[in-house]
C-alpha positions in Angstrom: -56.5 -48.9 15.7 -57.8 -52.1 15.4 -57.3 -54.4 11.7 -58.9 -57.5 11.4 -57.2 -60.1 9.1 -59.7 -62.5 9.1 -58.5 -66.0 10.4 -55.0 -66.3 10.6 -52.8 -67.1 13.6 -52.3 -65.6 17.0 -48.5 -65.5 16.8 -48.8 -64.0 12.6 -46.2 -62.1 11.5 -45.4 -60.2 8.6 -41.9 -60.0 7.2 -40.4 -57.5 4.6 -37.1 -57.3 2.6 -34.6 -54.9 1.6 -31.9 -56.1 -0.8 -28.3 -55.4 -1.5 -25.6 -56.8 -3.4 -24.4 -58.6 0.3 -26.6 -57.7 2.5 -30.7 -58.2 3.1 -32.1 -56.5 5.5 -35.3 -58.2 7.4 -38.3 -56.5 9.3 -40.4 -58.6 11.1 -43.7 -57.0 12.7 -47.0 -58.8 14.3 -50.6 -57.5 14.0 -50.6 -54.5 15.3 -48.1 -53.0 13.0 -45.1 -53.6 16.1 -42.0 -54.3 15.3 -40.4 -57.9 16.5 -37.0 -57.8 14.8 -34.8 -55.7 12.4 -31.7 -57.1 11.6 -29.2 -57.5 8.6 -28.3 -60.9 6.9 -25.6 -62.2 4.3 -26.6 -62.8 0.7 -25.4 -66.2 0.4 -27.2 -69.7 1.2 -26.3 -69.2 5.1 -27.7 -65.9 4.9 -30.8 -67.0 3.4 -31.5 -69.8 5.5 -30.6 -67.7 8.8 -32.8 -64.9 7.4 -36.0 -67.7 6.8 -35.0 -69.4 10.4 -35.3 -66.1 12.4 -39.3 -65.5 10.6 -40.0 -68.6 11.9 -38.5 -68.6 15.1 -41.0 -65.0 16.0 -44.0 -66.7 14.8 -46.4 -68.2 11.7 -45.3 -66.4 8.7 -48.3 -64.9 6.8 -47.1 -62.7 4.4 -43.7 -61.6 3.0 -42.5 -58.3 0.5 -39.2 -58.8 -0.9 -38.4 -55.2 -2.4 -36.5 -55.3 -5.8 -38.5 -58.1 -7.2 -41.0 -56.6 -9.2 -43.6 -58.0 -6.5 
């Protein structure tokens, strides 16, 4: 199955969140659904910034879901 995104990157990726009270756990997939990392993070400003580091380092962020915050 092909999906067409219209003009975005070749090295898109899509991230998604699952919170806890310590822990956020990130998904990272490219555009054909595979996934490029799964891994869990620490809910402090390390955490976070290791978390936004590691979207960036697999390729040019397009979208992100963050579950838990009414989004």
């Amino acid at each position: 199955m092909k999906v067409e995104y219209g003009n975005v990157a070749e090295d898109a990726v899509w991230a998604g969140v699952d919170t806890h009270a310590a822990t956020n756990w990130l998904s990272v997939v490219d555009a054909r659904g595979s996934e490029l990392f799964s891994g869990e993070f620490a809910t402090d400003p390390e955490g976070y910034r290791k978390l936004c580091d590691e979207i960036r380092r697999l390729g040019s962020p397009v979208a992100a879901g963050v579950e838990c915050t009414g989004t």
